[in-house]
DSSP file (Angstrom, degrees, kcal/mol; ACC not computed):
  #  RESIDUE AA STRUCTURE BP1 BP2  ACC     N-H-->O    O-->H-N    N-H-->O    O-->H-N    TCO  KAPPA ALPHA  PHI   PSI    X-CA   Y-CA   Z-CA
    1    1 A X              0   0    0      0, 0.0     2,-0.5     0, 0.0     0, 0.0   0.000 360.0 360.0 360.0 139.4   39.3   53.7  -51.2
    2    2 A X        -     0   0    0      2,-0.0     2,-0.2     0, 0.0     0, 0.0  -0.858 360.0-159.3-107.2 141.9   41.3   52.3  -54.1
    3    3 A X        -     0   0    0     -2,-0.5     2,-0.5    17,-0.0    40,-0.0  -0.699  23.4-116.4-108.7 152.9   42.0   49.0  -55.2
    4    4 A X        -     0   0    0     -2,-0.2    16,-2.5     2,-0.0    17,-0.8  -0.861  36.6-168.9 -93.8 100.7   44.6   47.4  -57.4
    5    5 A X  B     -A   19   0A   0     -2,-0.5     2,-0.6    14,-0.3    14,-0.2  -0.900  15.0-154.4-133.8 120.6   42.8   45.8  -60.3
    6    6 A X        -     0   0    0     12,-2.9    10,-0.1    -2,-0.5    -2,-0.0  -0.468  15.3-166.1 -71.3  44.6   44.5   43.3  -62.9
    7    7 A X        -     0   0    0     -2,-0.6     2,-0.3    10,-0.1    10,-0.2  -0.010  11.2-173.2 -77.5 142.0   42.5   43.5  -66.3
    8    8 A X  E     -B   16   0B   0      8,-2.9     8,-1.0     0, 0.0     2,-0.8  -0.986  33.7-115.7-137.0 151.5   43.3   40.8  -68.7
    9    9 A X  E     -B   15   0B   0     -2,-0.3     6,-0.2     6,-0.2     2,-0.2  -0.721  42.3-139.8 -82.5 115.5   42.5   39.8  -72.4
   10   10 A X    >   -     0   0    0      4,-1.4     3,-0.7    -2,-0.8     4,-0.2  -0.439   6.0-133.0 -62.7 143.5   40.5   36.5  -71.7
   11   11 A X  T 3  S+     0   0    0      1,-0.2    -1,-0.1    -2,-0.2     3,-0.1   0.722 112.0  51.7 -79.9 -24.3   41.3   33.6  -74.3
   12   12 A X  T 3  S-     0   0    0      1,-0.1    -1,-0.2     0, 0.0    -2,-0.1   0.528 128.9-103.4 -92.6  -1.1   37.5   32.8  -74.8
   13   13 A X  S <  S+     0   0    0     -3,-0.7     2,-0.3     1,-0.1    -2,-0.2   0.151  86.0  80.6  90.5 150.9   37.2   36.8  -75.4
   14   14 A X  S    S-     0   0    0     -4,-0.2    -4,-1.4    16,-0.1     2,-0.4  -0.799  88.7 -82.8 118.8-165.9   36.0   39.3  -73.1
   15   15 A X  E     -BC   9  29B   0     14,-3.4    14,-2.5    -2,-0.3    -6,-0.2  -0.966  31.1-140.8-143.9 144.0   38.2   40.5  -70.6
   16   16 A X  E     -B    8   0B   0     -8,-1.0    -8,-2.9    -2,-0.4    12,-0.2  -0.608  28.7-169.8 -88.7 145.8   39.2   38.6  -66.6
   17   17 A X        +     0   0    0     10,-0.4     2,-0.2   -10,-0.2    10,-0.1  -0.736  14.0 167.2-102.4 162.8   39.6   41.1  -63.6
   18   18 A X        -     0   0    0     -2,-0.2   -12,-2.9     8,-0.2     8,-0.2  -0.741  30.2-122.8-173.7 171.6   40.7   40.8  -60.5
   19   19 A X  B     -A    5   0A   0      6,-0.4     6,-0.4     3,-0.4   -14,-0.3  -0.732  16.0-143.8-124.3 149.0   41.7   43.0  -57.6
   20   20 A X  S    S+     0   0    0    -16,-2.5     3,-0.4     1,-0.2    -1,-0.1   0.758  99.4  40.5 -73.5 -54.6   45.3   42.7  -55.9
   21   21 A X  S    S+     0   0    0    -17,-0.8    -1,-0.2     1,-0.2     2,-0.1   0.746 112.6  51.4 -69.7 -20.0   44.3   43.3  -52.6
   22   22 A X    >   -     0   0    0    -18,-0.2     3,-2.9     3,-0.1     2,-1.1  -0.615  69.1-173.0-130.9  47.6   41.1   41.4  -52.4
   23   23 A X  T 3  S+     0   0    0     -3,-0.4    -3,-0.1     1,-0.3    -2,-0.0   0.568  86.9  46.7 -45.3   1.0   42.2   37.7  -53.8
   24   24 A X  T 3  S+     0   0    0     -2,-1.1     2,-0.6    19,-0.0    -1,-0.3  -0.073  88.7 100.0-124.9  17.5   38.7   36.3  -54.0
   25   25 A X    <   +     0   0    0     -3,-2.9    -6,-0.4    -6,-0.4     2,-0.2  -0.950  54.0 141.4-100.5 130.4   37.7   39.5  -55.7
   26   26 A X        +     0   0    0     -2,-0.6    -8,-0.2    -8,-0.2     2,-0.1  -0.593  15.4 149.7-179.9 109.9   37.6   38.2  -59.4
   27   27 A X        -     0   0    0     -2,-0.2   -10,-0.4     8,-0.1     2,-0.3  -0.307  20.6-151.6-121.6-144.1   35.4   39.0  -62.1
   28   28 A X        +     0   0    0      6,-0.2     2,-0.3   -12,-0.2   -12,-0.2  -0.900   7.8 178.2 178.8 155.5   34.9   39.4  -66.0
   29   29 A X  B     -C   15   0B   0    -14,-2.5   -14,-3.4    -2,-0.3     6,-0.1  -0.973  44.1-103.4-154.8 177.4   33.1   41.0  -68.6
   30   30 A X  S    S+     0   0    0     -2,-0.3     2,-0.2   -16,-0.2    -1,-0.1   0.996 106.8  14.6 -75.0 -41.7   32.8   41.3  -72.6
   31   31 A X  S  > S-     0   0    0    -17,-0.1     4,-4.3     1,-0.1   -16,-0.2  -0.544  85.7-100.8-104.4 166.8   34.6   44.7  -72.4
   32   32 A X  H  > S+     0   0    0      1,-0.2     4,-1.7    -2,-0.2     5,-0.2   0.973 118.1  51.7 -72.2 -42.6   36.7   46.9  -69.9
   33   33 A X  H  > S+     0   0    0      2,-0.2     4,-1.0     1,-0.2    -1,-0.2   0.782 110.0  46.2 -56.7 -20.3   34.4   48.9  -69.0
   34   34 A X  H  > S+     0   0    0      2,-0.2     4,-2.1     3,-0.1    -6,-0.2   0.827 114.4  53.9 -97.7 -25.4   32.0   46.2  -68.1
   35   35 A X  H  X S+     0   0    0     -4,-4.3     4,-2.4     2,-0.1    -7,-0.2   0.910 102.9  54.6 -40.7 -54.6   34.9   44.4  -66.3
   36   36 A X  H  X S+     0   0    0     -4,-1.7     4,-1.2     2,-0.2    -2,-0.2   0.584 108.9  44.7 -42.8 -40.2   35.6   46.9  -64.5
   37   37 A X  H >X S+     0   0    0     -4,-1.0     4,-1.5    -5,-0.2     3,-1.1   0.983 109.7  53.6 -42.2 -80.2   32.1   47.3  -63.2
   38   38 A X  H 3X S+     0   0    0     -4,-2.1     4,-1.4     1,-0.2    -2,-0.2   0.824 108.2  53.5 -29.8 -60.4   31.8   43.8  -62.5
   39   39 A X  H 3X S+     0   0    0     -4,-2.4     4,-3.4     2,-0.2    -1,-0.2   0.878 107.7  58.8 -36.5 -51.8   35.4   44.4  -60.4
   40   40 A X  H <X S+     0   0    0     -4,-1.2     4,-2.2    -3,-1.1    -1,-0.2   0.944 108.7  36.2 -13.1 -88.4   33.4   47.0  -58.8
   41   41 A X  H  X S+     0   0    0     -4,-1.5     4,-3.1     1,-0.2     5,-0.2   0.822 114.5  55.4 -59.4 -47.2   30.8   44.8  -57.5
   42   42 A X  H  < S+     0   0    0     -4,-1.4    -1,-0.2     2,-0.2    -2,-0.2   0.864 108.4  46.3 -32.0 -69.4   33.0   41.9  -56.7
   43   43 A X  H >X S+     0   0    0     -4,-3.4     4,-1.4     2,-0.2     3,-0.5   0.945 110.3  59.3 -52.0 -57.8   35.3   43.9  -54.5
   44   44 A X  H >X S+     0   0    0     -4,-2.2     4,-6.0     1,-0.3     3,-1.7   0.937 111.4  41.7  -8.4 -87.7   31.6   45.4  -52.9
   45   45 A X  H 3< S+     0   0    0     -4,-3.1    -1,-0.3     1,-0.2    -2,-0.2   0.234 112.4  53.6 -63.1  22.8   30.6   41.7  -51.9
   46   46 A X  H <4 S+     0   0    0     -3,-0.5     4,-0.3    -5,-0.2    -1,-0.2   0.704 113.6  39.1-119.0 -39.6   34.1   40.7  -50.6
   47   47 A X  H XX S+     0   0    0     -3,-1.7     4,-4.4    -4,-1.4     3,-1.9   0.936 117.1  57.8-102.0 -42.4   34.5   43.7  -48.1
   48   48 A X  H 3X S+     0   0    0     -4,-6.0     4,-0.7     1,-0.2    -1,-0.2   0.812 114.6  37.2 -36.0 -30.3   30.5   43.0  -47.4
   49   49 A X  H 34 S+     0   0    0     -5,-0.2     4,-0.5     2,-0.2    -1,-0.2   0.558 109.0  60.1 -93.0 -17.3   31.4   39.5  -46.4
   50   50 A X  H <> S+     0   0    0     -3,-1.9     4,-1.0    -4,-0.3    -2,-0.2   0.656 109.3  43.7 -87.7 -30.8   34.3   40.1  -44.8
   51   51 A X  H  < S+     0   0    0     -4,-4.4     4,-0.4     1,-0.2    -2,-0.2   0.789 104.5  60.5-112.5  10.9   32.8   42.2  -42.5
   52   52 A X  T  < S+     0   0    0     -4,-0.7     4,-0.2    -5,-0.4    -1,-0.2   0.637 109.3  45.7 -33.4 -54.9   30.0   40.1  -42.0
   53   53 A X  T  > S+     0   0    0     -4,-0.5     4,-0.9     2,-0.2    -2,-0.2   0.649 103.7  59.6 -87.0 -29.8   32.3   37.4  -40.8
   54   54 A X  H  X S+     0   0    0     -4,-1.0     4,-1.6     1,-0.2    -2,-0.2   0.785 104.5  56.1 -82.4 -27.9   34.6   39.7  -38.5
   55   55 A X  H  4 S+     0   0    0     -4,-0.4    -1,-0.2     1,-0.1    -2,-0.2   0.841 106.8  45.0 -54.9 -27.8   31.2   40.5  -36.5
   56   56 A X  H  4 S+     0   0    0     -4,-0.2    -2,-0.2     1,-0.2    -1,-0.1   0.795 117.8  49.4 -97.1 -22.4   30.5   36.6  -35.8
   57   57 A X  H  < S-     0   0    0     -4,-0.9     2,-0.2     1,-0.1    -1,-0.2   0.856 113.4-111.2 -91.6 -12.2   34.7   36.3  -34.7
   58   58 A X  S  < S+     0   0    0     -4,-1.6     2,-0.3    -5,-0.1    -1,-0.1  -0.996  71.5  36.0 141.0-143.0   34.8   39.2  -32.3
   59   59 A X        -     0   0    0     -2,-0.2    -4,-0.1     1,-0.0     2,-0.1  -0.423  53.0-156.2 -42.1 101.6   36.2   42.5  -32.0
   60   60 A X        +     0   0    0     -2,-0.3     2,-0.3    -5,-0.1    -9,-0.0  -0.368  26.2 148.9 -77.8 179.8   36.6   45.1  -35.2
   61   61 A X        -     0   0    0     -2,-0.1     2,-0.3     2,-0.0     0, 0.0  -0.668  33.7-128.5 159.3 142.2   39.0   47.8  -35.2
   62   62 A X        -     0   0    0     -2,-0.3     2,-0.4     2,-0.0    -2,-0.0  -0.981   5.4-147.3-131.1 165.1   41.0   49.3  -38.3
   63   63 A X        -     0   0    0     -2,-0.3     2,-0.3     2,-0.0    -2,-0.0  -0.951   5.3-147.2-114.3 114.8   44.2   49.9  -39.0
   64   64 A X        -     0   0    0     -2,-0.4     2,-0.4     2,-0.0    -2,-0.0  -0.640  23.8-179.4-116.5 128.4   45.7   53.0  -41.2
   65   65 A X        -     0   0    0     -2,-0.3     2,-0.6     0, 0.0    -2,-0.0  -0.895  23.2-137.2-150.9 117.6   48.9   51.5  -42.9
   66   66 A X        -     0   0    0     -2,-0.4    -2,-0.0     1,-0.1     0, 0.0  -0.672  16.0-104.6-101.9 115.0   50.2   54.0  -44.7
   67   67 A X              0   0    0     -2,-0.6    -1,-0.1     1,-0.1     0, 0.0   0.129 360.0 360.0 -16.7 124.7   51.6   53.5  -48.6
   68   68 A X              0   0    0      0, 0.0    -1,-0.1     0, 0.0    -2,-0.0   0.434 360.0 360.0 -53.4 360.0   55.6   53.4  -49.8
């Protein structure tokens, strides 16, 4: 699946990520490519935790919602 990922030049240098879809998905690295990793992983633990948490609240199911 692909995700919508913000890269920005960070003011202390390096560069801030963070994914559009995923708002607690937010990383950073010294370069874009290691941002982008970092985004990676970030995204990783978010959907891990998210569905971690949808076990403890009850019934999963997904949903296909289809792009404009």
């Amino acid at each position: 699946m692909e995700y919508t990922v913000v890269l920005e030049v960070a003011e202390e240098g390096g560069y801030t990520a963070r994914c559009l879809e995923l708002p607690s998905a937010i990383s950073e690295g010294d370069t874009k490519a290691e941002a982008l990793e970092n985004i990676r992983e970030a995204i990783e633990l978010v959907l891990e935790v998210t569905e971690e948490q949808a076990k403890v609240l009850g019934e999963i199911t997904k949903v296909d919602v289809a792009s404009a």
